[in-house]
C-alpha positions in Angstrom: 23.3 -59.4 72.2 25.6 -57.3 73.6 24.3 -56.3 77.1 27.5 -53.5 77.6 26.1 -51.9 74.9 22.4 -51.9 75.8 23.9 -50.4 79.4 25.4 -47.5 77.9 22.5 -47.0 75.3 20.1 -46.7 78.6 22.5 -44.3 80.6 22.3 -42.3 77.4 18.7 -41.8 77.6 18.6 -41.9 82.0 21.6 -39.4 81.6 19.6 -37.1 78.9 16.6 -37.2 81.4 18.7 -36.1 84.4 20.5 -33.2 82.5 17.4 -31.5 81.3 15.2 -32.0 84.5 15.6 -28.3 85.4 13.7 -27.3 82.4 10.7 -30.2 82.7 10.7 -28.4 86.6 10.1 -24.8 85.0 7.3 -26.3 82.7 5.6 -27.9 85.8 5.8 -24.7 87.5 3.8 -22.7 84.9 1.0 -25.1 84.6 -1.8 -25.8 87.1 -0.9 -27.5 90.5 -3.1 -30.7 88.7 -1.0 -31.1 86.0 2.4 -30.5 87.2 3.9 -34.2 87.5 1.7 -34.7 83.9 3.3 -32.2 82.6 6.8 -33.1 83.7 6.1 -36.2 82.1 5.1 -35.4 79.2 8.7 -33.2 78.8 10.3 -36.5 79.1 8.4 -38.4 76.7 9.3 -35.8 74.3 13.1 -35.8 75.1 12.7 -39.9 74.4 10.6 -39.8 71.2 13.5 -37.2 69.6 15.3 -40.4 69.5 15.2 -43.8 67.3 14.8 -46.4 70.1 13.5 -49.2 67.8 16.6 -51.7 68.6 16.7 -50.5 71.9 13.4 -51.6 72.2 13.7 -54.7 70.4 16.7 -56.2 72.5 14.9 -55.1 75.8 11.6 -57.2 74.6 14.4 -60.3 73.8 15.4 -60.2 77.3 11.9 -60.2 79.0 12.4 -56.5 80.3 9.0 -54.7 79.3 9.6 -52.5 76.8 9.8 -48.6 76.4 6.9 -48.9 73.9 4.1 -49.1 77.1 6.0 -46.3 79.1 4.5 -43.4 77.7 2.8 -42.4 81.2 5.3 -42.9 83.0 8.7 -42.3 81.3 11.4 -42.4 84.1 10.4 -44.6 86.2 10.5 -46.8 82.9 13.5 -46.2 82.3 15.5 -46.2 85.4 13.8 -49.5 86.1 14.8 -51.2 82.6 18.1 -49.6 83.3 18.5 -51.3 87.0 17.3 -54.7 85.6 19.9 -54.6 82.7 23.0 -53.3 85.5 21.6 -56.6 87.2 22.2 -58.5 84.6 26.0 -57.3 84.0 26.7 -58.3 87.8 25.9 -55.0 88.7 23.9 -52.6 91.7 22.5 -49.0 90.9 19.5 -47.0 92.6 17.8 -44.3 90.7 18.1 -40.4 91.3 15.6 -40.7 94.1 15.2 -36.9 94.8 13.3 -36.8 91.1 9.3 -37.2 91.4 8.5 -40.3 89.1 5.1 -41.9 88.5 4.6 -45.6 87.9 2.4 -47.7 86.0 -0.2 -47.3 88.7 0.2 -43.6 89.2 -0.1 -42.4 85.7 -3.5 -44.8 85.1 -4.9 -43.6 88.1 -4.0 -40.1 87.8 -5.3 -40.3 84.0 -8.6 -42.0 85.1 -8.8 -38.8 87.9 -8.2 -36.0 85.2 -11.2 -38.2 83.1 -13.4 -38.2 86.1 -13.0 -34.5 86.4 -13.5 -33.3 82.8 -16.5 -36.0 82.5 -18.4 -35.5 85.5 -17.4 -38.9 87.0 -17.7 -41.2 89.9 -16.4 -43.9 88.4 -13.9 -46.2 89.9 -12.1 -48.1 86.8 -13.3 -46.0 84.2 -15.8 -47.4 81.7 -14.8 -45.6 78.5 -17.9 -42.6 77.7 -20.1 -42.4 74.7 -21.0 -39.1 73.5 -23.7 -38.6 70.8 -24.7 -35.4 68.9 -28.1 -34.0 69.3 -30.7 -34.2 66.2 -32.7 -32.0 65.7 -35.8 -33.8 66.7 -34.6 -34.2 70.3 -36.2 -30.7 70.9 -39.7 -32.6 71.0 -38.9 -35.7 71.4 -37.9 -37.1 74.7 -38.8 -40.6 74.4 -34.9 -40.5 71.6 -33.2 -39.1 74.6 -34.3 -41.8 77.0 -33.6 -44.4 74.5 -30.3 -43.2 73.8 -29.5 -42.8 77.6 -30.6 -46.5 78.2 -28.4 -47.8 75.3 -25.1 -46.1 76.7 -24.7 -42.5 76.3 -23.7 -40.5 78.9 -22.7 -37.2 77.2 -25.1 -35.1 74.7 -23.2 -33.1 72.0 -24.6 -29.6 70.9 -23.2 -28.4 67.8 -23.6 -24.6 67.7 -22.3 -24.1 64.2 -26.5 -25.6 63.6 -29.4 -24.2 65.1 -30.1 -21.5 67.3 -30.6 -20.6 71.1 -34.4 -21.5 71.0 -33.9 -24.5 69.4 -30.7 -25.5 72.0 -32.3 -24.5 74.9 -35.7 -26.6 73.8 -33.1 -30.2 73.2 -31.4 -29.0 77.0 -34.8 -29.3 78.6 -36.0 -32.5 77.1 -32.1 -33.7 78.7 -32.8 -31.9 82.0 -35.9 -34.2 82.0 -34.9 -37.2 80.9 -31.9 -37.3 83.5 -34.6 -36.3 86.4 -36.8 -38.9 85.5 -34.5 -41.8 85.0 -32.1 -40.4 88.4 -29.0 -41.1 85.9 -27.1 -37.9 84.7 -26.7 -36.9 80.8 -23.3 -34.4 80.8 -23.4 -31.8 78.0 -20.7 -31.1 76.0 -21.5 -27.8 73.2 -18.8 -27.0 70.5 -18.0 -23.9 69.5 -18.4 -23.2 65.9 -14.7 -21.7 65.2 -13.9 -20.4 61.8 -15.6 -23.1 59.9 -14.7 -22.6 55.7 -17.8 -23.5 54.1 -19.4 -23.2 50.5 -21.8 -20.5 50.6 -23.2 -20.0 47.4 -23.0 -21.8 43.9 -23.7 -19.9 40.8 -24.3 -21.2 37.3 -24.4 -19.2 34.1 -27.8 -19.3 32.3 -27.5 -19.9 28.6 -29.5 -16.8 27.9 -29.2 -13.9 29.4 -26.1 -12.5 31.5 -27.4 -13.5 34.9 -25.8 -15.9 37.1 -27.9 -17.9 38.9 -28.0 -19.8 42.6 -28.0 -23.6 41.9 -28.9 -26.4 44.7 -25.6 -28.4 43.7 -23.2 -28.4 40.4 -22.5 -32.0 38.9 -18.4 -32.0 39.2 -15.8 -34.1 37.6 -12.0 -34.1 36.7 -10.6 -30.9 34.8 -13.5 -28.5 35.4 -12.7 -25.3 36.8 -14.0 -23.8 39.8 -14.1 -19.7 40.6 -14.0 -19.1 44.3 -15.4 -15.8 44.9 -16.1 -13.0 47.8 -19.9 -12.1 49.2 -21.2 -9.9 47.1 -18.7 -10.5 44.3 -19.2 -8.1 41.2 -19.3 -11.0 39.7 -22.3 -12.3 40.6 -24.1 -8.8 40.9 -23.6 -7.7 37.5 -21.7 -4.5 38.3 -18.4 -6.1 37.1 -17.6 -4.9 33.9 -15.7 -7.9 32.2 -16.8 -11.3 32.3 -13.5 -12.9 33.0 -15.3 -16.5 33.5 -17.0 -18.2 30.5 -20.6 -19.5 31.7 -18.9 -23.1 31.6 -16.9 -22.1 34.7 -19.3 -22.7 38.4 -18.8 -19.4 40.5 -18.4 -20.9 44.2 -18.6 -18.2 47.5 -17.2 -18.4 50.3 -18.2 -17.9 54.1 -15.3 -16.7 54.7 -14.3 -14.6 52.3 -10.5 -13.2 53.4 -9.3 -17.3 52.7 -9.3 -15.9 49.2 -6.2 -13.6 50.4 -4.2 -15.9 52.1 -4.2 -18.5 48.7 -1.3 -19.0 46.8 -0.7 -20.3 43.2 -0.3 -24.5 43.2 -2.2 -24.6 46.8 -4.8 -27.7 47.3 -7.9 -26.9 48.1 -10.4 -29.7 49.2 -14.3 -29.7 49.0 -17.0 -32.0 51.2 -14.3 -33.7 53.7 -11.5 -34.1 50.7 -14.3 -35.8 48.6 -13.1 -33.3 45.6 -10.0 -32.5 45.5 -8.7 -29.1 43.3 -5.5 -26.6 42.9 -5.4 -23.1 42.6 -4.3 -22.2 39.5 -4.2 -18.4 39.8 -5.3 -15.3 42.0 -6.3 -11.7 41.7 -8.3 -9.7 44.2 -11.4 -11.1 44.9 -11.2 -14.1 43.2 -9.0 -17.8 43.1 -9.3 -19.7 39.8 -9.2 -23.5 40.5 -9.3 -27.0 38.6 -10.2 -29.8 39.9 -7.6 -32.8 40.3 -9.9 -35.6 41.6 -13.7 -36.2 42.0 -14.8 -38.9 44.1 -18.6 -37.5 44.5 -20.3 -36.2 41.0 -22.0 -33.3 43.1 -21.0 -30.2 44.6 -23.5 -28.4 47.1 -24.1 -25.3 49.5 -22.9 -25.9 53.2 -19.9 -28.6 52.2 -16.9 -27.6 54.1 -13.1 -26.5 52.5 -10.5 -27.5 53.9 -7.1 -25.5 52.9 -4.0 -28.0 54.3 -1.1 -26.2 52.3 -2.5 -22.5 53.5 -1.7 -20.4 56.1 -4.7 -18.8 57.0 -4.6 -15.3 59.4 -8.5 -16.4 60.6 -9.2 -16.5 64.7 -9.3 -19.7 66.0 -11.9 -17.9 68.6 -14.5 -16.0 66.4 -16.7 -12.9 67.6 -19.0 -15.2 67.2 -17.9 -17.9 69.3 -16.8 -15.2 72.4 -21.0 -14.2 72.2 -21.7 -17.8 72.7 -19.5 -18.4 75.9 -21.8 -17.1 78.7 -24.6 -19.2 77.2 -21.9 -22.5 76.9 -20.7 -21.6 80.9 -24.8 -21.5 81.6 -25.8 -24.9 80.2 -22.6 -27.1 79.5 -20.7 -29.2 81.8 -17.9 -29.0 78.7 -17.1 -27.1 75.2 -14.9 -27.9 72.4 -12.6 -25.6 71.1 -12.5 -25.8 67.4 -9.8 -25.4 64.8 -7.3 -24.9 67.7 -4.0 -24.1 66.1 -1.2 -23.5 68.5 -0.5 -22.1 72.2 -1.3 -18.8 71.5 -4.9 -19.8 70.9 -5.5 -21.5 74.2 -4.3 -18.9 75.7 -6.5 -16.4 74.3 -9.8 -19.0 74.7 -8.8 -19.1 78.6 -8.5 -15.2 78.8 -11.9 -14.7 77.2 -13.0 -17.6 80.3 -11.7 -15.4 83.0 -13.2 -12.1 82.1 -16.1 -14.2 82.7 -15.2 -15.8 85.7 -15.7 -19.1 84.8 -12.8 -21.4 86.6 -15.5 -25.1 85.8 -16.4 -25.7 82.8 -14.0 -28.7 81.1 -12.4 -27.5 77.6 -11.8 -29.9 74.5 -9.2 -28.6 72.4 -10.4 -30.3 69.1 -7.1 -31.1 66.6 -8.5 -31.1 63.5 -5.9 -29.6 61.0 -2.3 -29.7 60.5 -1.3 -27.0 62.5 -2.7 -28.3 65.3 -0.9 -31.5 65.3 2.2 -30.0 64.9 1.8 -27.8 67.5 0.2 -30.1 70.1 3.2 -30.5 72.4 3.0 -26.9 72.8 -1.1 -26.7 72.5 -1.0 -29.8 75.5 1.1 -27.5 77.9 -0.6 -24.4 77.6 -3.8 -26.4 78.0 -2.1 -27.8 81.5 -2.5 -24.0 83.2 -6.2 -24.6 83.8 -7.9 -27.8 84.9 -10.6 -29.9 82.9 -9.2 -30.2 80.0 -9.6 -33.0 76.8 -8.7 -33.5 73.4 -10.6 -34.7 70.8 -9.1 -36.4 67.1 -11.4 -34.3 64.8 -10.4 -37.7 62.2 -12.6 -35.8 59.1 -10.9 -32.6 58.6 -7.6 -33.7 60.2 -7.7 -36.4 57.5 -7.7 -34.2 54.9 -5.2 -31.7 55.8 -2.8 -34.2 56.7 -3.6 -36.9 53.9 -6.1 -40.3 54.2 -3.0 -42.4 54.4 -1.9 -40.8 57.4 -4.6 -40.3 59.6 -3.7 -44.1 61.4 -0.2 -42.8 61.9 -1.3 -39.7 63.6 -4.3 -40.8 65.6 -1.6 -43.2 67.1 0.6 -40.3 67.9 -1.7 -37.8 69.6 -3.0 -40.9 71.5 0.7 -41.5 72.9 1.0 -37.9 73.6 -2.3 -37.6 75.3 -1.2 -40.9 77.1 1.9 -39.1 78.1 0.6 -36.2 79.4 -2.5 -38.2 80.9 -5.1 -35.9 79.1 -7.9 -37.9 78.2 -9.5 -38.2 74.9 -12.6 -38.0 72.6 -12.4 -40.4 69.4 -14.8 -38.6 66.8 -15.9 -38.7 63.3 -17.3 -41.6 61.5 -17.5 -43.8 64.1 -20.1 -46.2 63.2 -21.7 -44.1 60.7 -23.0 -46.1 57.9 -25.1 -48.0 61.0 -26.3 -44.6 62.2 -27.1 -43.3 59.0 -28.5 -47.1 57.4 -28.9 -49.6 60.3 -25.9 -51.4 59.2 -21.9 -51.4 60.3 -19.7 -52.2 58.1 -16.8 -54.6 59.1 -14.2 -51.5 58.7 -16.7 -49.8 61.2 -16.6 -52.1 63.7 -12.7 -52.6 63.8 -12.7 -48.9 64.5 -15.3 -49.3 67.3 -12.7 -51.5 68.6 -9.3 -49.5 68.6 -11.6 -46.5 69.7 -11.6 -48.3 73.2 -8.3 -47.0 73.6 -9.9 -43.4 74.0 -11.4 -42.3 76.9 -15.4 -41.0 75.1 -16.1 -42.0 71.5 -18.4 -39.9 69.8 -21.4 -40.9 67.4 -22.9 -38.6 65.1 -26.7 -38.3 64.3 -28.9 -40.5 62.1 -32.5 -42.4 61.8 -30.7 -45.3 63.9 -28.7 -43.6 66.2 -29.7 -45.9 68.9 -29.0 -49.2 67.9 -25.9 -47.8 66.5 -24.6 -46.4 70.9 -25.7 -49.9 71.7 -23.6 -51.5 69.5 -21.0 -49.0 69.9 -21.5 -49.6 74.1 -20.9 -53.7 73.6 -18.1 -53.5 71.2 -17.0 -51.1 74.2 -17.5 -53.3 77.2 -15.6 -56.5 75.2 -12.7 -54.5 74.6 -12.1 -52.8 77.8 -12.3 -56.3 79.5 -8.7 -57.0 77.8 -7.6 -54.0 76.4 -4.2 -52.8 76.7 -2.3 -50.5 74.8 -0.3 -52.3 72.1 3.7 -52.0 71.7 5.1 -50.0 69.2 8.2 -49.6 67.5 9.9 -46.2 68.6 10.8 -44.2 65.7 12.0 -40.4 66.5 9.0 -38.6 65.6 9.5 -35.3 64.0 6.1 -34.0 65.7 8.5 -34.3 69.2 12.0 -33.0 68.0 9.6 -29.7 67.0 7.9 -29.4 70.1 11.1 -29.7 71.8 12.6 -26.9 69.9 9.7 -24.5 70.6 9.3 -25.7 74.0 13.3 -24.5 74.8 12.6 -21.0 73.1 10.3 -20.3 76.2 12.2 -22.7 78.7 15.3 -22.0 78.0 17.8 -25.1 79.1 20.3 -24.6 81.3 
């Protein structure tokens, strides 16, 4: 090993650090006072993933010197230190810029286990990672669920208001508001906003007889059938269209959101029911997008299955009318909201305006990255975020899976982890955790090694089913094992592209000098 070289390498990066700390001040200076030395941080660890490390790393881990694989919170002082101890062991003294604010190993757990506290509600000391579980329906009238589930771990209750209605909420917020009076042990509520959610609307099959198209409950679907995705009140559907350009083979499929139909192109994938059918567009006009389907790995089709759109760009609101009428009854009740299909800055920043024409300054935000856009753009998403305190993310896994592809979804749960880490942001692990034990009494082996890694999170989310209980107390020992030992694994350090792009738009608005 040459240890001249592995100096000069480390100067590179301490130098790099140094020459662009005017810019990581700028960025500190626009976010809130709580953030600032997160966000500085979090500018570094960007300027250090742009870079391929991996040997770096490697020869660093051959000499005993920890690694730049666990240095994510806290990037210069990792790096000045591994650069002193190498200088040491080339005869040499050196001291670190000491005018430049650094946190340790210490300072970035402690300050991430502060900014958990605060978005979670928290006392806590060390923090014992937080279960949150989504409300069924049946917790309106049943209180003696909500206790159960309070005793078996959770500590957060999840409203989703894409279901339901303000009766039905308010009923589930009492039954909560009782159980947490009764048993003296507070359950923190956590409502997400529905966003511009693509569903299936409608399916429509052509009767034999007759000219009619008629709704169907589901549509049995398979490999080379074609699909018609169609506006509300399509002509189609309502007879006044002159032509029948679709033979009574093809299944007519509406859309809740009709202007997606716009913004499709010819050769786009489109993906039904979390990517369980997989089709591509095969032409447009108007009010229509002709589709085939590529792969089937469910033989039905139904009403209410989500579409997800990865190769789209879509000119929908991340914050719907609809979601800016629901925000004076999420400030009333919830301690936190998530922010759905967030796609870039811009977004946040329009979420946070709506929250001060309201005047609310408390209630913690979760910025929910659940598409492609979003992950590309979280660097960016993560410092506008950092201008108000109380903030989260959560890994939507489900429809991030789809847009970005199955076999990547371990690849970029890692990432936003390390950038979460970086910017110590705390986050919610959601989707399919433990779901076949919800939904059937049983884990599966695969389930329970994700119960595992979610312990690297700061809340994992459950979804609802008949044994929702016995699937947060498993969830809350698999929990308690891991966080006994659990540390953060090393990793080799690739440049990630995700990084290089942030930096880029970061320097449009912070210019470097």
């Amino acid at each position: 090993m040459d240890l001249q070289k592995l100096e000069k390498e480390l100067e590179n990066i301490y130098e790099t650090l140094l020459k662009y700390e005017s810019t990581a001040d700028s960025i500190a200076a626009s976010v809130h006072p709580q953030y600032r030395s997160s966000a500085k941080n979090l500018y570094r660890y960007l300027l250090l993933r742009s870079m391929d490390i991996r040997k770096l790393q490697s020869d660093l881990s051959e000499l005993g010197i920890s690694s730049l694989g666990t240095g994510a919170g806290y990037v210069y002082e990792n790096i000045s230190n591994a650069l002193k101890l190498v200088k040491l062991l080339n005869g040499k003294t050196w001291e670190r810029n000491g005018d430049l604010e650094a946190l340790g190993f210490a300072g970035s757990k402690n300050l991430l286990m502060d900014h958990a506290n605060d978005l979670f509600a928290s006392d806590h000391g060390e923090r014992d990672t937080e279960i949150m579980v989504t409300m069924p329906d049946e917790a309106a009238t049943d209180k003696k669920l909500i206790k159960k589930l309070r005793s078996a771990g959770m500590g957060i209750a999840r409203l989703n208001l894409s279901h339901g209605n303000e009766a039905l909420w308010k009923k589930i917020l009492n039954k909560i508001k009782a159980v947490s009076k009764e048993s003296d042990s507070p359950i923190h509520i956590y409502m997400d906003l529905p966003g511009p959610k693509i569903r299936i609307s409608n399916i429509y099959l052509k009767k034999d007889t007759g000219k009619a198209w008629d709704t169907v409950p589901f549509v049995k679907i398979g490999k080379g059938d074609k699909l018609l995705l169609i506006k509300h009140n399509s002509p189609h559907v309502s007879g006044s269209h002159k032509k029948t350009i679709a033979p009574k083979e093809t299944v007519l499929v509406e859309v809740s959101l009709p202007q997606i139909i716009d913004d499709l192109k010819k050769g786009q994938a489109v993906f039904f029911d979390d990517g369980a059918i997989e089709a591509k567009v095969l032409g447009i006009t108007e009010d229509t997008a002709s589709l085939v389907v590529k792969k089937s790995h469910k033989k039905k089709l139904r009403p209410g299955k989500g579409i997800n759109l990865p190769d789209t760009h879509l000119n929908l609101p991340s914050l719907t009318p609809e979601d800016v009428q629901l925000l004076p009854f999420i400030i009333a009740h919830a301690d936190l909201m998530g922010y759905s299909f967030v796609r870039n800055a811009n977004d946040v920043a329009i979420l946070y305006e709506e929250l001060d024409k309201l005047g609310d300054k408390d209630t913690g935000v979760v910025f929910k990255i659940e598409n492609r856009a979003a992950f590309e753009n979280l660097p960016a998403i993560l410092f506008s975020a950092m201008k108000r305190p109380k903030i989260g993310v959560m890994i939507a896994r489900g429809d991030l899976a789809v847009e970005i592809g199955f076999e990547r979804i371990s690849e970029v749960q890692n990432q936003i982890l390390w950038f979460c880490e970086a910017a110590q942001i705390p986050v919610i692990w959601a989707t399919q955790v433990l779901d076949t034990m919800a939904k059937k009494g049983m884990a599966t082996r695969a389930e329970i090694s994700d119960a595992t890694i979610s312990a690297q999170a700061e809340c994992v989310m459950l979804n609802k089913g008949p044994f929702i209980v016995e699937a947060t107390k498993t969830l809350k020992n698999v929990l308690k094992r891991m966080e006994a030992h659990s540390q953060k694994s090393k990793k080799t350090l690739r440049a990630l592209k995700v990084a290089k792009m942030g930096l880029k738009n970061i320097h449009k608005d912070f210019p470097v000098k």
